[in-house]
Structure formats: structure tokens, C-alpha cells
Backbone as JSON Lines, residues from 0, in Angstrom:
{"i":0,"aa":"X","n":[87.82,104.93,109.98],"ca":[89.06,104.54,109.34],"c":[88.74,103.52,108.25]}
{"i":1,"aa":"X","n":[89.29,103.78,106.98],"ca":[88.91,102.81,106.08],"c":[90.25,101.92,106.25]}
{"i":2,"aa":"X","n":[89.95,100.56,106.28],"ca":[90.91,99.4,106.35],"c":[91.86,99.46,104.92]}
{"i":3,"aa":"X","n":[91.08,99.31,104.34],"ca":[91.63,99.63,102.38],"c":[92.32,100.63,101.92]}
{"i":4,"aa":"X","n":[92.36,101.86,102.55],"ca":[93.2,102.97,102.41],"c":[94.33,102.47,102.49]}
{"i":5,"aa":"X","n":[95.17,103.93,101.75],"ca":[96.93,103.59,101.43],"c":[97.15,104.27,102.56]}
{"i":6,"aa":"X","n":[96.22,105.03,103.33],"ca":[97.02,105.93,104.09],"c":[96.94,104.99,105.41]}
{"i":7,"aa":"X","n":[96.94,104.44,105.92],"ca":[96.54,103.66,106.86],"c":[97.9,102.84,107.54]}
{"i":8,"aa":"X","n":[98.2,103.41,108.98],"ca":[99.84,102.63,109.54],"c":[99.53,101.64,110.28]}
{"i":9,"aa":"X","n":[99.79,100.82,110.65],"ca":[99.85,99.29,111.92],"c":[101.52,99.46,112.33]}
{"i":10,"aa":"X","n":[100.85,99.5,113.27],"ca":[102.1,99.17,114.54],"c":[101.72,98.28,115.44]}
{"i":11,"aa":"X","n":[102.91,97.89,116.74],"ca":[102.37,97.58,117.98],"c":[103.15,98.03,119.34]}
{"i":12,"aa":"X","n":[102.94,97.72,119.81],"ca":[103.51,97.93,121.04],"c":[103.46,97.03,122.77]}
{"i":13,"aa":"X","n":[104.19,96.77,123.35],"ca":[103.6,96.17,124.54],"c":[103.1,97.02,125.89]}
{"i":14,"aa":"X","n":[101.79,97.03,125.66],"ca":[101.27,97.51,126.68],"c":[100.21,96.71,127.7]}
{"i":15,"aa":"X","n":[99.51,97.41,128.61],"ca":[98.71,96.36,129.47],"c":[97.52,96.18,128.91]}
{"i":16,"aa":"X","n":[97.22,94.6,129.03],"ca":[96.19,93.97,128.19],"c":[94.44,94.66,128.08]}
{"i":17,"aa":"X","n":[94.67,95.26,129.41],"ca":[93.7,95.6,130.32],"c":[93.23,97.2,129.81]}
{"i":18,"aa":"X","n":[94.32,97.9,129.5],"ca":[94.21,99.32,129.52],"c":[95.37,99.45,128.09]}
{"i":19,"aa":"X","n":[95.76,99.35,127.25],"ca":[96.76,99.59,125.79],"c":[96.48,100.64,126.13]}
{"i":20,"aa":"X","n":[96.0,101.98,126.31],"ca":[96.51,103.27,126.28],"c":[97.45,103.81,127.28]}
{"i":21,"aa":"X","n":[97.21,103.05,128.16],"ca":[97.89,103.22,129.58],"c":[97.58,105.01,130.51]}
{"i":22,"aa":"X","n":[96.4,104.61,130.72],"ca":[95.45,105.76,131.56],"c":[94.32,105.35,132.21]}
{"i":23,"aa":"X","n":[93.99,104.11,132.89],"ca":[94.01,103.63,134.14],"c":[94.81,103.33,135.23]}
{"i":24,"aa":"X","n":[94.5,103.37,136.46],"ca":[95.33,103.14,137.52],"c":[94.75,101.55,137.85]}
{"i":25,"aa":"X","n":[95.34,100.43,137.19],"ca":[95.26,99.35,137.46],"c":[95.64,98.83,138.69]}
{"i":26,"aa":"X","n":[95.1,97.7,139.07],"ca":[95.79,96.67,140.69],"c":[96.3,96.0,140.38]}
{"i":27,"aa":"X","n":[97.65,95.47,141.14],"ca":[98.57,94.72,141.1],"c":[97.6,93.04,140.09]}
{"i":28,"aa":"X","n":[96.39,92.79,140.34],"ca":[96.04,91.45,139.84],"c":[95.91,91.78,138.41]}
{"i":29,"aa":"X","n":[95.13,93.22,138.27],"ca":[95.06,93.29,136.66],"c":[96.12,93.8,135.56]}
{"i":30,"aa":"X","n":[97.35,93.78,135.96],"ca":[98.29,93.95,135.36],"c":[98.75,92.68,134.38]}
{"i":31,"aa":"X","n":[98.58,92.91,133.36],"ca":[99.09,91.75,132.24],"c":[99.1,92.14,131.15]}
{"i":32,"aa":"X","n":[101.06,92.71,130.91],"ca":[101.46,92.87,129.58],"c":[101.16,92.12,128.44]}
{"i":33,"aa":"X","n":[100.82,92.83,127.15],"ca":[100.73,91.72,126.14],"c":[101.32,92.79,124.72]}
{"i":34,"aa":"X","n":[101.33,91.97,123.61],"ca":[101.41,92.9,122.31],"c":[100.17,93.32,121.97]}
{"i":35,"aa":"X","n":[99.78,94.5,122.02],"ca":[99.09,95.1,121.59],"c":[99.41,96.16,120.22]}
{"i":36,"aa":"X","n":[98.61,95.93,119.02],"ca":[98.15,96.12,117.8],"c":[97.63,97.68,117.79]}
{"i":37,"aa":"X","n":[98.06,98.34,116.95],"ca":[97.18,99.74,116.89],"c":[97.36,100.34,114.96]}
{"i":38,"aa":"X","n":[96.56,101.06,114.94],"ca":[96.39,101.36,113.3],"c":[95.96,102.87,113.89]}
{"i":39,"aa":"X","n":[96.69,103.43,112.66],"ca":[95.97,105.09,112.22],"c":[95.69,105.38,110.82]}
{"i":40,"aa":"X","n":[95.38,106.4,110.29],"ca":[95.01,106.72,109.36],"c":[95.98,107.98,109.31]}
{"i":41,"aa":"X","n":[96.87,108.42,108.35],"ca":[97.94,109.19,108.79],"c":[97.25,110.75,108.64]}
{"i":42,"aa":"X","n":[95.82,110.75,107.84],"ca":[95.6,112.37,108.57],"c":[94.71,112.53,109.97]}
{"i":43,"aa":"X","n":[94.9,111.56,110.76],"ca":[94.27,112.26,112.22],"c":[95.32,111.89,112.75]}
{"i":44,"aa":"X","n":[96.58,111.0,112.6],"ca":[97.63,110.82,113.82],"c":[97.5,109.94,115.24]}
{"i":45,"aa":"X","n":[96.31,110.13,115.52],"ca":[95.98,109.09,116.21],"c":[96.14,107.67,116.34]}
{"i":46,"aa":"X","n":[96.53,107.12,117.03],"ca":[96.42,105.47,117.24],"c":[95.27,105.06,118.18]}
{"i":47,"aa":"X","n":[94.85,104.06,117.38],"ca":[93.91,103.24,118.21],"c":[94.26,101.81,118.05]}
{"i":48,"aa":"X","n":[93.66,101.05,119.4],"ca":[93.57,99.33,119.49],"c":[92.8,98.85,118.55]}
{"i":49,"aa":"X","n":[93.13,97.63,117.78],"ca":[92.39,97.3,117.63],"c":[91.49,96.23,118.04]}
{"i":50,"aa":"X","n":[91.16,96.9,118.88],"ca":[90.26,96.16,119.93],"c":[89.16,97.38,120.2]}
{"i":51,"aa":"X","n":[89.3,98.48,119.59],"ca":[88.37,99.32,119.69],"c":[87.76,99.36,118.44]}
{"i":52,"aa":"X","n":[88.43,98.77,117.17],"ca":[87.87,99.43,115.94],"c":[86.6,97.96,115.64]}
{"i":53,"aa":"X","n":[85.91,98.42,114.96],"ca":[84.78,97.4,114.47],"c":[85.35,95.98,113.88]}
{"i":54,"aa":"X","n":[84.7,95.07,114.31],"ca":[85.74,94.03,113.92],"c":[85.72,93.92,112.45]}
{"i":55,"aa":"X","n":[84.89,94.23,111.61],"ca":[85.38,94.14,109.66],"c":[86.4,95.06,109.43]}
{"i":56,"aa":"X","n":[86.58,96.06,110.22],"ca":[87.58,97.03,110.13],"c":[89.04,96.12,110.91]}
{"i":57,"aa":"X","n":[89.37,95.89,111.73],"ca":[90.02,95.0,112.06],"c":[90.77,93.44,111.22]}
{"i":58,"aa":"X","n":[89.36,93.03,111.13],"ca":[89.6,91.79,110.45],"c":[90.1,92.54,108.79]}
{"i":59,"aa":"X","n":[89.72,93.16,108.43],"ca":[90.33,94.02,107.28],"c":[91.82,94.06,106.99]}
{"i":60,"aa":"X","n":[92.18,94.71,108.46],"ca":[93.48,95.13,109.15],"c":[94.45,93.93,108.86]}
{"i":61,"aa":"X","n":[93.66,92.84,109.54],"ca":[94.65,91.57,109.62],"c":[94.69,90.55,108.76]}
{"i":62,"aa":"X","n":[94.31,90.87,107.78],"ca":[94.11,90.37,106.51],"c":[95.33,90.89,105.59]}
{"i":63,"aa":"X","n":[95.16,92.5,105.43],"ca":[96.18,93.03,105.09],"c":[97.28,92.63,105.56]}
{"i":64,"aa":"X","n":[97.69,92.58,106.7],"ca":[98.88,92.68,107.34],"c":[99.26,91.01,107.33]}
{"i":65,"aa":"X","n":[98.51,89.88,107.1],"ca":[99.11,88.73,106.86],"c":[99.03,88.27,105.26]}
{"i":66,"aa":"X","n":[98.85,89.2,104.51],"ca":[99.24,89.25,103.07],"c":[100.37,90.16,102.8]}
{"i":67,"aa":"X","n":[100.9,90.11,103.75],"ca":[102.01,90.96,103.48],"c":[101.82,92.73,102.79]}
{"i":68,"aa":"X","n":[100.41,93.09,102.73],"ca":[100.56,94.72,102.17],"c":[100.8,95.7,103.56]}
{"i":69,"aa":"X","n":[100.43,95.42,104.5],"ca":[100.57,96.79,105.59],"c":[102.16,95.8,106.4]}
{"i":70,"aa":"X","n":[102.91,96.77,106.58],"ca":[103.96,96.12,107.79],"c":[103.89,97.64,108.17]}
{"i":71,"aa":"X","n":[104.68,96.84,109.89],"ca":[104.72,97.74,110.93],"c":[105.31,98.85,110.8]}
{"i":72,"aa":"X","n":[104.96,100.01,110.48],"ca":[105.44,101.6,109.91],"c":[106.69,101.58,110.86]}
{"i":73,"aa":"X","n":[106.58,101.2,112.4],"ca":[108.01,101.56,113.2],"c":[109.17,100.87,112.8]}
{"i":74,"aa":"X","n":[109.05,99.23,112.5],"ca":[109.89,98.62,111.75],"c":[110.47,99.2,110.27]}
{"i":75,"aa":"X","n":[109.27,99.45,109.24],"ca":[109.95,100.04,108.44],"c":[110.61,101.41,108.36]}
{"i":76,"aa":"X","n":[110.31,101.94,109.22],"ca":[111.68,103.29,109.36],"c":[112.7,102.65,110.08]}
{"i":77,"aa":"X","n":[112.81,101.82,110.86],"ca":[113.64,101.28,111.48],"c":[114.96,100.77,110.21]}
{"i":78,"aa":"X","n":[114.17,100.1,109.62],"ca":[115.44,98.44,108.58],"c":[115.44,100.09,107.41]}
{"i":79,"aa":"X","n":[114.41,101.48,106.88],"ca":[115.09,102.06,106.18],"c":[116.57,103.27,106.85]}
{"i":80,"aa":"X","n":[116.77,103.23,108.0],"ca":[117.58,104.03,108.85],"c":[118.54,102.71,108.53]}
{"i":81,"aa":"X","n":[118.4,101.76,108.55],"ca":[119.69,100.97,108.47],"c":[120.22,101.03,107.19]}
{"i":82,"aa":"X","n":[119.52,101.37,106.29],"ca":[119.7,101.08,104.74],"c":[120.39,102.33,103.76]}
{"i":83,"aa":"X","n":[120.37,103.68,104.95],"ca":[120.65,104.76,104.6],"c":[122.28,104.83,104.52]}
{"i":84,"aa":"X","n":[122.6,105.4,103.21],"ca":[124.04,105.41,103.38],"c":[124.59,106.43,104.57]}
């Protein structure tokens, strides 16, 4: 995934800290929701953590996204569904 691409979405979601895909069968101790971060590249569709991607790819990520160029693709369909006449 190139960080620098236009094609590139960030979202998040709250899932378990432990497992963000949610396809382990965790124990009651390792259960701990958190916000978890994910990016795709819009021609594979896929989401991944970023906690899986390389951290320059990451740190890339969050660079972008606290300069204000990437916001959260679910939010922005969200505030443009509000905006629709």
C-alpha cells in the first residue's frame, strides 16, 4: 500500500485491542475494546490495522491524517448524506 496514494481510505472502528479483525476466540481477561485504525487502498478493498502495516507506511498514514489530507471515508459519506438535498 502506498501511504501517498490518492487512492488510499482511513477509517476506524472499535474493535478488540487484542484481535481488530475479530477472528479469535479470546478469554474473558483478554478482552479490551479500543479504537482501532484501518486503511485500504480502494483497488483491493481490503482493510487492514494499522498495526499490521510497516511502520513508515503507517507513520505516513498519520501524518496525513493529522494534516488534515486523509479523513475518515465513513464520516465523509456520512456529513455528505447529510448535505444531500
Amino acid at each position: 500500500m502506498d501511504p501517498n496514494s490518492a487512492d488510499v481510505e482511513v477509517t476506524f472502528w472499535w474493535a478488540e485491542v487484542l484481535d481488530p479483525y475479530g477472528v479469535l476466540e479470546l478469554t474473558p481477561e483478554e478482552k479490551c475494546v479500543g479504537r482501532s485504525y484501518f486503511a485500504r487502498s480502494l483497488d483491493s478493498g481490503g482493510w487492514v490495522s494499522f498495526y499490521d502495516l510497516p511502520h513508515k507506511t503507517s507513520d505516513e498514514l498519520w501524518r496525513r491524517i493529522n494534516a488534515g489530507e486523509l479523513v475518515d471515508s465513513f464520516e465523509e459519506r456520512f456529513f455528505d448524506l447529510l448535505t444531500e438535498p
